[in-house]
C-alpha positions in Angstrom: 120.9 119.4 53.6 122.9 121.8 55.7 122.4 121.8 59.7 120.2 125.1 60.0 117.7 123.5 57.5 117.1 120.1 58.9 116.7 122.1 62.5 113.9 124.1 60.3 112.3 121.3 59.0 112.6 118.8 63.0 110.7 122.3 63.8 108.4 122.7 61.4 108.0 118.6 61.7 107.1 119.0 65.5 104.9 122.6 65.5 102.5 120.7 63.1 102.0 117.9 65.2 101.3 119.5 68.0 98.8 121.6 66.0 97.9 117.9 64.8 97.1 117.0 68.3 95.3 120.1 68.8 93.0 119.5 65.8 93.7 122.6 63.8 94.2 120.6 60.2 95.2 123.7 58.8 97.7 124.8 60.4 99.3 121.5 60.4 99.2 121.0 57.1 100.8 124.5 56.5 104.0 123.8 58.5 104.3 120.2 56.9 103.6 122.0 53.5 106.7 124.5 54.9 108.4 121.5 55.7 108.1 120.0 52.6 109.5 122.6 50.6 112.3 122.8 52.7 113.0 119.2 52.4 110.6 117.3 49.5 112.5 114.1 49.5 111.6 113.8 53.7 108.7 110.6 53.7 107.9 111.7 57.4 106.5 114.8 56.0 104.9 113.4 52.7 102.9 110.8 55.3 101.7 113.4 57.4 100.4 115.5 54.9 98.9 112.0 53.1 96.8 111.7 56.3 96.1 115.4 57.2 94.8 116.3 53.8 92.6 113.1 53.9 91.2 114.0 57.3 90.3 117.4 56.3 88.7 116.2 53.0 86.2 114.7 55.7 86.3 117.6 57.7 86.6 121.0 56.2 86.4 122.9 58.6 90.2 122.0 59.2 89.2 121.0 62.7 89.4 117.0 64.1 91.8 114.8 65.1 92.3 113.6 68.9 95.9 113.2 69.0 97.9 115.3 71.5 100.5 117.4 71.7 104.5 116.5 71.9 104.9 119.4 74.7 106.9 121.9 72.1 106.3 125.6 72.7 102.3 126.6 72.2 101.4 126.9 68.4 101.0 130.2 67.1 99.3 129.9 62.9 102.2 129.2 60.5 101.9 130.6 56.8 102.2 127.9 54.0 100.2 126.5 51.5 97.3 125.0 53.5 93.7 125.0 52.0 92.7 128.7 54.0 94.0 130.6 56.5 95.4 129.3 60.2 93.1 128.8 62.7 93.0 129.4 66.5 94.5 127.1 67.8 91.8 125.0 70.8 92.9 123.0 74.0 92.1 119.4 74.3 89.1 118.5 76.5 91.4 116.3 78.2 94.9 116.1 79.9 97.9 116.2 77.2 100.2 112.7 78.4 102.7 111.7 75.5 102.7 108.3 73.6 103.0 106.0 76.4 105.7 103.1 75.3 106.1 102.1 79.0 104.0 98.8 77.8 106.7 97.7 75.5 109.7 96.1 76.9 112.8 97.9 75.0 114.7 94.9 76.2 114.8 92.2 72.8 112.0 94.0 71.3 113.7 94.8 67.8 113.3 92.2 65.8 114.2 93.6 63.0 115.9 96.9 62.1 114.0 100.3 63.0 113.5 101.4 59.1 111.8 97.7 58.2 109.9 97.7 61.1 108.1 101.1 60.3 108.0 100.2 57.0 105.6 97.5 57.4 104.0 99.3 59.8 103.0 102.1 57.7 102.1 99.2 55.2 99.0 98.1 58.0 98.5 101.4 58.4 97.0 102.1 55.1 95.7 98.6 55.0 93.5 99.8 58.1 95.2 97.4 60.9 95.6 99.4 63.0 96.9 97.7 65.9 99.6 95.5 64.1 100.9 99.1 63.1 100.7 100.5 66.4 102.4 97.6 68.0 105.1 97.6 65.5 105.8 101.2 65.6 105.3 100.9 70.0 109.0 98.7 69.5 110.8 101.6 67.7 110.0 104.2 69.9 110.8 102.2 72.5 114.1 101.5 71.8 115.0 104.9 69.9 112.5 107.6 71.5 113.9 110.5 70.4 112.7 109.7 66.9 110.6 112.3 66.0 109.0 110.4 62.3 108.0 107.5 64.9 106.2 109.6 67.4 104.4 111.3 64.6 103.0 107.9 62.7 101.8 107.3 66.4 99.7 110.4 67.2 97.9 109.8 63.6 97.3 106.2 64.6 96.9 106.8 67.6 93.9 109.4 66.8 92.5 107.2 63.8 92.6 104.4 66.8 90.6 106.7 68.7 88.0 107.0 66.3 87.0 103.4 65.9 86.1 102.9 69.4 83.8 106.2 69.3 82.5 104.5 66.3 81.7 101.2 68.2 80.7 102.7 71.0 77.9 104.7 69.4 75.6 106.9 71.6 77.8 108.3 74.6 74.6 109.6 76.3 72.8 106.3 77.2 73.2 104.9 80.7 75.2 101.6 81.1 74.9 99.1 84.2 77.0 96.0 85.3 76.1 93.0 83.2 78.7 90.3 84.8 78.5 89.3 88.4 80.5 90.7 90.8 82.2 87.4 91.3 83.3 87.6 87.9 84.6 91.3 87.9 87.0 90.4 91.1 88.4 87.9 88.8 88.8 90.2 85.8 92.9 91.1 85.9 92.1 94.2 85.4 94.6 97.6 85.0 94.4 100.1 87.8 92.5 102.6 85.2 90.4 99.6 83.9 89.0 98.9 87.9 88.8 102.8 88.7 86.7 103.3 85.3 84.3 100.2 86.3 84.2 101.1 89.5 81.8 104.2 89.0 79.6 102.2 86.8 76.2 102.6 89.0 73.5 102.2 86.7 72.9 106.1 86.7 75.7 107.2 84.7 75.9 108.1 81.1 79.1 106.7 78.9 79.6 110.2 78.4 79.8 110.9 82.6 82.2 107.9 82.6 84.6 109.8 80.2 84.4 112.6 82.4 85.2 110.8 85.3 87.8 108.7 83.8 91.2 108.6 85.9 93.0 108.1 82.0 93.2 110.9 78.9 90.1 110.7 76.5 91.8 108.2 73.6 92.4 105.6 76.9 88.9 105.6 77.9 87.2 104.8 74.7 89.5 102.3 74.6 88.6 100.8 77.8 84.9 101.8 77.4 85.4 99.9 74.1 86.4 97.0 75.1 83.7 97.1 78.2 81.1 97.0 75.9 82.5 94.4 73.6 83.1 91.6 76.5 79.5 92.9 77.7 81.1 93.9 80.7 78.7 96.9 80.9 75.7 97.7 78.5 
């Protein structure tokens, strides 16, 4: 494939996360459609569009996802062979960060070569373990961040992710309190989000008013909320 076409398709690759990340399914899946026919042997691209026609088979309306953007130019609707026409594409209700690999030390992390180790971890993916494949593909992008394929099998974990803990923590308007002692919270090691997020838990506030408060983007806290409410930390 000549130079001027792989740019096309790294472009087309990266305007249809960010769409991704925006939730507009159909316009993603019509720049990955573009993509593909620009490139059909590309797996990056047959993935994505695995994932994105599966989501909108759930949703079609060709809206969901929570997944954010990679910070390339804002999306303007992209012809291709989506199921309908591009939509409008919405802001997030919370602040875009980028796939944080800070928590993986790129220092002896590689265990095996970059290909095998997304390789298996597209293999969890679609056997629904999430966090083995998250973890595996955290270690490639830590030690080769530039790859563009890695960053995007992250963003549609990372939103499938984000759905389980919405799932588990069920009704976001019901107030929580404290359930442990405080004893036992100043002996939690707990991350600087972690204490900021339990620290406005007053027995007033809705899960929902907790999100809103949050110090960390959306996906973090229902992670942490998640977990919270798993230890019983609140309930």
């Amino acid at each position: 494939m000549d130079g001027a076409r792989s740019q096309e398709v790294t472009r087309l690759l990266k305007r249809g996360l960010n769409y991704y990340g925006l939730g507009d399914l159909r316009s993603a899946i019509g720049c990955w459609e573009e993509a593909r026919q620009l490139d059909p042997e590309n797996q990056a691209v047959h993935d994505y569009l695995e994932t994105a026609y599966e989501e909108f088979e759930s949703d079609p309306s060709g809206k969901a996802g929570v997944a954010e953007p990679l910070g390339e130019e804002d999306p303007t609707p992209v012809s291709g062979d989506a199921p309908g026409p591009a939509l409008e594409a919405r802001e997030l209700d919370d602040d875009p960060t980028p796939v944080s690999v800070a928590q993986v030390d790129p220092f002896g992390a590689m265990d095996d070569d970059p290909d095998t180790l997304i390789s298996g971890a597209l293999e969890a993916y679609k056997a629904g373990r999430l966090e083995d494949a998250w973890g595996e593909l955290q270690k490639v992008a830590s030690a080769e961040p530039e790859r563009l394929d890695v960053q995007g099998y992250l963003q549609l974990i990372r939103a499938d992710r984000a759905k389980v803990w919405a799932r588990e923590i069920g009704d976001q308007g019901r107030v929580v309190q404290l359930r442990r002692p405080t004893q036992d919270l100043m002996g939690m090691k707990l991350a600087p989000d972690e204490g900021f997020l339990l620290s406005q838990v007053d027995g007033s506030l809705t899960l929902a008013d907790l999100i809103s408060l949050s110090s960390s983007d959306r996906v973090r806290t229902l992670e942490i909320l998640a977990r919270f409410l798993r230890e019983q930390i609140i309930g």
